[in-house]
N, C-alpha and C positions, 0 to 999 in steps of 0.2 A: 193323600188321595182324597179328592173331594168326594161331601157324604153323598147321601138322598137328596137329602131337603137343596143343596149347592145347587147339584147338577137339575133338579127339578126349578128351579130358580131360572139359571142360565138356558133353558130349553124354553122357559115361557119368555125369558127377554129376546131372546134369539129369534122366537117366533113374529115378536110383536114388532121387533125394531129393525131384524137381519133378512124377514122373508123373501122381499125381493132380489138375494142375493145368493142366499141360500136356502137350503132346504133343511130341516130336521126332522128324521125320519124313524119312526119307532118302527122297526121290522121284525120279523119273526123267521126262524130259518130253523129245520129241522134236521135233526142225526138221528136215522134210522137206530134202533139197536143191536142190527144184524151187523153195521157200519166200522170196519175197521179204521187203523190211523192209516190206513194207505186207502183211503178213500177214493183215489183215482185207480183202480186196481191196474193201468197200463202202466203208471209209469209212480212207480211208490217213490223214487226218490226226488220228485217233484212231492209226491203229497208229504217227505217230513224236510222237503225246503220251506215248504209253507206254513207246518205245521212249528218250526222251530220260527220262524219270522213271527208267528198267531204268540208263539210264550213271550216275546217281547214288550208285545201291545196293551198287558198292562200297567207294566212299567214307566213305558216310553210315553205314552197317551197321558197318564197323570204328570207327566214333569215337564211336557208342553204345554197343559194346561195351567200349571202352576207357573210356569215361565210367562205365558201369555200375559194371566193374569195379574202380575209384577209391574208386570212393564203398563197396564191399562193406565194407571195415574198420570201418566206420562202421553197419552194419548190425547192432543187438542182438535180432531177433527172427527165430530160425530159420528159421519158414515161410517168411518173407519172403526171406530169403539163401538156401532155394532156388527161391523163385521166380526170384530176383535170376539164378541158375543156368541154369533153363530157360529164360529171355528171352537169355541170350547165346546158351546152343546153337540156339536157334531165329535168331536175327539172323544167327548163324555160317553155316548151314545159308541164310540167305537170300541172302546177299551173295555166295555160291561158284554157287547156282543161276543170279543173276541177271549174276554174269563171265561165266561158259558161254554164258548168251543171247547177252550183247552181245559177244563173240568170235565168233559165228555174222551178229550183223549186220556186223562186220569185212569177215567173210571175204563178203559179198555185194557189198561195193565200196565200205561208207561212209569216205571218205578221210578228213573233217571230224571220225570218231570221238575218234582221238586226242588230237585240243588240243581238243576238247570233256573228255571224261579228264582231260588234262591242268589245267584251269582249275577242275575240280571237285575235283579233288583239292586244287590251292592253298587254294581256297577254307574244305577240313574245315579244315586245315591250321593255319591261321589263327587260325579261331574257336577250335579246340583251345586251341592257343600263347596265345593273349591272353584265353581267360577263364577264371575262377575252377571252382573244383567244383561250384558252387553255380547261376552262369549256365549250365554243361556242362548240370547234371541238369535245368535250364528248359529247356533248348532238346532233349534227351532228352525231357522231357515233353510239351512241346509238340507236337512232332514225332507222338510215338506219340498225342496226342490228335486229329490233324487226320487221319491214318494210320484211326483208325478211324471218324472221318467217310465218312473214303474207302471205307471198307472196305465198310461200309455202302449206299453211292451205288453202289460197282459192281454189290454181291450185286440191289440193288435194281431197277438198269436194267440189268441182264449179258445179258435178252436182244435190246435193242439196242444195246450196245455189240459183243457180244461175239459175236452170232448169226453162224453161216456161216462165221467166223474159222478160221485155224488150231488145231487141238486142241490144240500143245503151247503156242504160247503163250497163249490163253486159260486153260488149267490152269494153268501157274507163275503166273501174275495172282491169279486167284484165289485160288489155295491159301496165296498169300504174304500176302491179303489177310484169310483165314480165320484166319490164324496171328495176325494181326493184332490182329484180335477176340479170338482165345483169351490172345494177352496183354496186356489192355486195361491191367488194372491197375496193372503192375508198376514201369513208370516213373512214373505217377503216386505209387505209395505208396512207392516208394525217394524220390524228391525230398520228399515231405510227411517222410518220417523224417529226411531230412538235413539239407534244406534251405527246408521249407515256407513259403513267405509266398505270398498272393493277386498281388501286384503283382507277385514277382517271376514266378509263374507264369504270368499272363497276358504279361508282355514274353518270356517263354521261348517263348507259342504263337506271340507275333505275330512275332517271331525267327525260327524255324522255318517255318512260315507261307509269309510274304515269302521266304525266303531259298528254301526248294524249286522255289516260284511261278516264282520269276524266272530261277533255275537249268535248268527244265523250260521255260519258253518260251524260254531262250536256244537249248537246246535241239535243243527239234521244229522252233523258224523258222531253224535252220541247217541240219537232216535236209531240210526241205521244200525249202530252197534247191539244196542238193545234187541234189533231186529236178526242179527245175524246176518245183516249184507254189507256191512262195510268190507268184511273180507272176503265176499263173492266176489272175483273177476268180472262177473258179467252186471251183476250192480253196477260196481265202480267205470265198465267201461260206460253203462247208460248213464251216467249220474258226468261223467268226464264230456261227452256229447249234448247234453243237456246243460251245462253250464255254457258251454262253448256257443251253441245257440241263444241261449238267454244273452250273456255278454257280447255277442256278433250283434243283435239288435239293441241291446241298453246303452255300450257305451257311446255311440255318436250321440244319443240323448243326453249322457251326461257331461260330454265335451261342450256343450253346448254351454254349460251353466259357469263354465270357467272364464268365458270371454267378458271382458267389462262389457257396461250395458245390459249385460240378459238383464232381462224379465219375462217372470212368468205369462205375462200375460201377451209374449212373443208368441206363445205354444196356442196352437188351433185347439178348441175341443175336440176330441173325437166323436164323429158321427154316432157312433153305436153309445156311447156315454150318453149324451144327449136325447138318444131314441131311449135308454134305461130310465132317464127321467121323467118320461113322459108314459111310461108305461106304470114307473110307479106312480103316478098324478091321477091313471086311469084306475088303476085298479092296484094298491100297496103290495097286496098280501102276494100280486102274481111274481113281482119284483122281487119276493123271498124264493120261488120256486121257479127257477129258469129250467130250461128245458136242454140240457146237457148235449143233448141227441142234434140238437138244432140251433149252437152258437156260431155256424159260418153264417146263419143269416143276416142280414144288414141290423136288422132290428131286433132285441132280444125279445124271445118268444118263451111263454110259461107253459111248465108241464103242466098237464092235466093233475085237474086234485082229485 
C-alpha cells in the first residue's frame, strides 16, 4: 500500500501533468454519530451492499495502484503516463476516503469487520502473487469497466437508492463513483498499450466481475447476519427485490463490455456526473454534502450547512 509522501507525490504530478483530464479532489464527508450502518434507514440492505462493497476499497484500490504503476515503464506516450498519474491520485484519494468510512462502521459495533478485511485482503494478495502484468492490467480493466457500469446505475436510480439517506454517505458513493466516470478510459488504454488482446480482456472483466460479486455478497450476508436480518423473511424478500432491480438495470450495461470493439469511451457521460463536477469546481466542500431530500433533481443540489 503506498505511504504518504507516494500518494502526496502522485497528487502533485497528477495535478500538474493530468488536470486537464482529470480532477483530484480532496473532499470531506461527515458520519453523524447518531448515524448507524444502515444509514439509508429505508432500505438497510442496500446500506450493508454498500457498506460491504466500501471494506473492499482498500484492498482493491492499493493493487490497482500497484498494477498501474508496474506497467508505467512500459508506457511510451506521455498524455497517457499522465493520465496513468491522475488515475492513481484519484484511486489514492479513494481508498483513504473509503478506510475512514469503514473505521466509522467499526466503531458502531461491526465485530465481523475484521476477518471480513482480513479475507479480502488475502484474497488481492494472491491474485497479485500469482499473475502476470499482463492478467493484473485485465483484471484492472475489467474492474474499472464494470465500476463504470455501476457508475452509471447509481447516478441513474440515486433517487431511489440514495433518497432520505445519510448526506455523508450518499456523497462519498457518489463522488467516488463520478470519479469513476471521469477516469473511464485509462485502464482500458494502459492495458490495450501493454497488454491488449480481446480474450484476454474479456477473462480480466469476467475475473473482476465474479471476484467483487462474490466478495460483496460474502459481505453484506455477514453485516446482515450480524444484524439479525438475513433470517427475517421480510429482509430477504427486500434485499431479493433489490437485487433484482439493481441487475434489471446493470446487466445490459455490462453486456455491452463483452462485445469486441467496446470502449469505454463508447459510454456518454452522465448529465448529473458532469453537473457534480461543476458544482464541485463551484464550491468543493458543497459536493461533500448533497442534499439527500433533492437527488431526482437534474443537478446535484447541497444541503444546508
Amino acid at each position: 500500500m503506498p505511504g504518504g509522501a507516494e500518494e502526496a507525490r502522485a497528487e502533485e504530478t497528477a495535478t500538474q501533468a493530468g488536470a486537464a483530464r482529470m480532477t483530484v479532489r480532496r473532499m470531506g464527508f461527515a458520519y453523524p454519530p447518531a448515524m448507524s450502518g444502515h444509514w439509508n434507514r429505508k432500505r438497510p440492505e442496500f446500506s450493508q451492499i454498500v457498506n460491504a462493497a466500501s471494506l473492499a476499497m482498500p484492498y482493491l484500490e492499493p493493487y490497482l495502484i500497484r498494477t498501474m504503476r508496474a506497467a508505467r515503464p512500459q508506457i511510451r506516450d506521455q498524455a497517457l503516463a499522465a493520465d496513468l498519474d491522475s488515475y492513481v491520485a484519484q484511486e489514492a484519494a479513494h481508498y483513504r476516503q473509503h478506510r475512514t468510512f469503514n473505521e466509522e462502521l467499526k466503531a458502531r459495533g461491526y465485530r465481523s469487520i475484521e476477518g471480513l478485511e482480513a479475507k479480502i485482503d488475502a484474497s488481492y494478495a494472491k491474485i497479485e502473487a500469482k499473475g502476470t502484468l499482463a492478467s493484473n492490467l485485465a483484471y484492472a480493466e475489467g474492474f474499472e469497466s464494470m465500476a463504470l457500469a455501476i457508475g452509471e446505475m447509481l447516478i441513474e436510480d440515486r433517487d431511489f437508492l440514495f433518497a432520505g439517506s445519510e448526506s455523508g454517505v450518499a456523497s462519498l458513493v457518489l463522488w467516488h463513483f463520478v470519479e469513476e466516470i471521469e477516469h473511464k478510459n485509462v485502464a482500458y488504454d494502459v492495458f490495450e498499450h501493454v497488454a491488449g488482446n480481446y480474450f484476454r480482456r474479456v477473462g480480466g472483466f469476467l475475473h473482476a466481475t465474479g471476484h467483487i460479486f462474490l466478495l460483496t455478497r460474502a459481505g453484506y450476508q455477514t453485516l446482515l447476519k450480524e444484524d439479525g436480518l438475513w433470517r427475517n423473511w421480510r429482509s430477504r424478500l427486500a434485499l431479493a427485490r433489490l437485487l433484482v432491480r439493481i441487475f434489471a438495470k446493470l446487466t445490459p450495461k455490462l453486456a455491452r463490455i463483452l462485445v469486441p470493439g467496446y470502449s469505454p469511451r463508447q459510454v456518454a457521460d452522465p448529465a448529473w456526473a458532469l453537473a457534480w463536477a461543476r458544482l464541485f469546481a463551484k464550491d468543493g466542500e458543497a459536493a461533500g454534502r448533497l442534499d439527500t431530500g433533492r437527488l431526482d433533481a437534474p443537478e446535484p443540489v447541497a444541503r444546508a450547512a
